[in-house]
C-alpha positions as CSV (number, residue, x, y, z in Angstrom):
1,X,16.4,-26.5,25.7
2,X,13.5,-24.0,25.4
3,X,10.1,-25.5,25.5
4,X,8.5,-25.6,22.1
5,X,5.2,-23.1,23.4
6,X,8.5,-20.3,24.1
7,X,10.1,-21.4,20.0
8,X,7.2,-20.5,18.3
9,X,6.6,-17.3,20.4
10,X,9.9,-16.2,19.7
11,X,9.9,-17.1,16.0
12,X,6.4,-15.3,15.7
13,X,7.5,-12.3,18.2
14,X,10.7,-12.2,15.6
15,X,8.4,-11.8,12.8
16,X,6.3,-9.3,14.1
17,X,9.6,-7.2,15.0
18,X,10.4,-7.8,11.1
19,X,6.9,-6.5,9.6
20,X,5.9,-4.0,12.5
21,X,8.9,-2.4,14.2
22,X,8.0,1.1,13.1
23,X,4.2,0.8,13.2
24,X,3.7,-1.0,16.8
25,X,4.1,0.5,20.1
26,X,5.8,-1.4,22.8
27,X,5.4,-1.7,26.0
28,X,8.3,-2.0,28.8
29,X,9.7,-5.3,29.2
30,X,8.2,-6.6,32.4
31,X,9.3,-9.1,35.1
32,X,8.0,-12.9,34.8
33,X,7.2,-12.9,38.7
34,X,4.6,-10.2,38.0
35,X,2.9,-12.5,36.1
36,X,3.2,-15.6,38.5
37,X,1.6,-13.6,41.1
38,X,-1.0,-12.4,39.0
39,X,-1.8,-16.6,37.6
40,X,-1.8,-17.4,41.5
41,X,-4.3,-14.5,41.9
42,X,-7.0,-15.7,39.9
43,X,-6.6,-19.5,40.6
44,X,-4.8,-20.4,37.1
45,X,-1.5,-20.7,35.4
46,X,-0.9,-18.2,32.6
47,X,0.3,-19.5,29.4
48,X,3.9,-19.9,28.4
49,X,3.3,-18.2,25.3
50,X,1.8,-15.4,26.7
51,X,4.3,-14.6,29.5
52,X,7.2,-14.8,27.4
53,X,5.1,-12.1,25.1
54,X,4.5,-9.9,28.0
55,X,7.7,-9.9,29.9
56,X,9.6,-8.8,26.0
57,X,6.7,-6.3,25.9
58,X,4.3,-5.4,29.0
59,X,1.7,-4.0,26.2
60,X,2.2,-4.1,22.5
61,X,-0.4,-2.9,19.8
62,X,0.1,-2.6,16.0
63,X,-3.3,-1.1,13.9
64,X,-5.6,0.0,16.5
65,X,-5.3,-3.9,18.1
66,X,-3.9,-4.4,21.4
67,X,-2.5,-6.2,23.6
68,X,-3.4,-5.1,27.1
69,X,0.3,-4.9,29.5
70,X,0.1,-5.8,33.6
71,X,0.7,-2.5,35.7
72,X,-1.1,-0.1,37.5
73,X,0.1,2.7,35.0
74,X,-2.5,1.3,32.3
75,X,-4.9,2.2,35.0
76,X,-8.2,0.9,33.4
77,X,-6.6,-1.1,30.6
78,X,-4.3,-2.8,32.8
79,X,-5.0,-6.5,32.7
80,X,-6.2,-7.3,36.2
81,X,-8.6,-3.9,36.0
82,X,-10.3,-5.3,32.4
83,X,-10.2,-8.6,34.5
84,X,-11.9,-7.5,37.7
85,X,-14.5,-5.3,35.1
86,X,-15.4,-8.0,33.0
87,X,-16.2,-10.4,35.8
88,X,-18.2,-8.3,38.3
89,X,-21.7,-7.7,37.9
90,X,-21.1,-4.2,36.7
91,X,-20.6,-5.7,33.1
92,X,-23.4,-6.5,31.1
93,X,-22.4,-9.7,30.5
94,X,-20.1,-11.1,33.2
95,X,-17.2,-13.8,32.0
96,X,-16.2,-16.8,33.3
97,X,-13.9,-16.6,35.8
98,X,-11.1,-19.0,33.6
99,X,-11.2,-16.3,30.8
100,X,-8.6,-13.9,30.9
101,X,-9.6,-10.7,28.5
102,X,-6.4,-9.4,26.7
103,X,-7.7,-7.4,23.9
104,X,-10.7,-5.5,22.9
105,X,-12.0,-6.1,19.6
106,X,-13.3,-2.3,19.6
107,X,-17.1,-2.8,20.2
108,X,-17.0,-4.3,23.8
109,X,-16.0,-8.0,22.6
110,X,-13.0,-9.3,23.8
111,X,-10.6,-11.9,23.0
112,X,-9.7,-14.0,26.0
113,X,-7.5,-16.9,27.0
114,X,-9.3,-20.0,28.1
115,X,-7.1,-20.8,31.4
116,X,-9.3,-23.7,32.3
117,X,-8.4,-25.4,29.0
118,X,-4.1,-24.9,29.5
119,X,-2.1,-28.0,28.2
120,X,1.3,-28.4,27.7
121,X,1.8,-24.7,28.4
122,X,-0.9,-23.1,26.1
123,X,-4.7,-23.1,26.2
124,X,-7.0,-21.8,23.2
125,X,-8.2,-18.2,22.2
126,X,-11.6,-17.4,22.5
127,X,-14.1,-14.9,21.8
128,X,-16.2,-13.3,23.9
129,X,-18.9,-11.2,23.0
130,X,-20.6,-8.8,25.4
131,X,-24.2,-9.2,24.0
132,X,-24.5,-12.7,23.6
133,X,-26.2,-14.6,26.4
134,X,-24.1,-18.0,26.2
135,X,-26.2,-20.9,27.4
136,X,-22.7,-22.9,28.6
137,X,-19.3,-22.0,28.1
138,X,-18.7,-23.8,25.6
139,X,-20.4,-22.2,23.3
140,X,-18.4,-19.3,23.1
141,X,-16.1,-19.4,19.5
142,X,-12.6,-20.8,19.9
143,X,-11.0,-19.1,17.2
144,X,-7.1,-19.6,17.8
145,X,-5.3,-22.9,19.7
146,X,-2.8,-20.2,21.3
147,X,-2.0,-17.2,21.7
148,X,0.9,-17.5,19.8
149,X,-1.5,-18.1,16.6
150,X,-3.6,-15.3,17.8
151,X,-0.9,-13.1,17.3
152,X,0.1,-14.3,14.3
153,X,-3.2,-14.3,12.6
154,X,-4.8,-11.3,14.1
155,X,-2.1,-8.9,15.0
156,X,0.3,-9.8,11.9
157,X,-1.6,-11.1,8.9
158,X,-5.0,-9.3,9.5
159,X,-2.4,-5.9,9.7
160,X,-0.3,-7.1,6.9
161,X,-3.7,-7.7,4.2
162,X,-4.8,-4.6,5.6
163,X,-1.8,-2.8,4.5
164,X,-1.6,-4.7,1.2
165,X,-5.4,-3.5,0.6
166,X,-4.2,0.0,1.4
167,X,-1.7,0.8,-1.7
């Protein structure tokens, strides 16, 4: 039996299939080992959630929000480049190194998964933005318990009531 973190991503993945499959881009699908090495690379164990996400769809974006994929063909956008960019002293505000940038809000913020908090499989949402000078870690807004709810919230409803508030 599949572990519950892998149910609810496939129930939400299903729905955003449902609502988006002519509006969202896709990425390849994308093996899970790519994504082991990548944990073992920066020290932490990627969520359940989020794998099984990534390895259906290496990428996926539905109105203008994305989800960054794992490949050197996203060149710049490619997880582990936003990664190495938002950590190094280049950025204006360097991250954590336990927060993993997947999507840009737009306006330099990201959201970002909290690896240092990963339990049971998942670890919280949380956003970072660029030009706030956070005192302690954490301080910086947990706004989702997974990623799976990220996705659910951000990607699907926030698209759906914008759609709705477009007819």
């Amino acid at each position: 039996m599949s572990h519950p973190a892998i149910q609810r991503a496939e129930a939400v993945l299903a729905e955003f299939h449902k609502y988006f499959e002519d509006e969202a881009s896709f990425g390849p699908p994308a093996d899970e080992a790519r994504f082991k090495a990548f944990g073992e690379q920066l020290g932490y164990e990627l969520p359940l959630d989020f794998v099984y996400f990534l390895t259906r769809h290496n990428s996926f974006d539905v109105g203008g929000t994305e989800v960054y994929g794992l490949d050197p063909a996203y060149g710049e956008q490619s997880l582990d480049r936003v990664y190495l960019f938002e950590h190094n002293d280049a950025a204006m505000n360097p991250m954590p190194p336990h927060f993993l940038p997947f999507s840009n809000d737009g306006a330099g913020n990201h959201y970002c998964l909290d690896l240092q908090r990963l339990q049971n499989g998942t670890c919280p949402v949380v956003f970072w933005q660029h030009d706030v000078r956070y005192g302690r870690p954490g301080e910086v807004e947990t706004c989702n318990d997974t990623f799976t709810d990220w996705v659910k919230e951000v990607m699907i409803d926030w698209t759906l009531e914008d759609m709705d508030e477009e007819d």
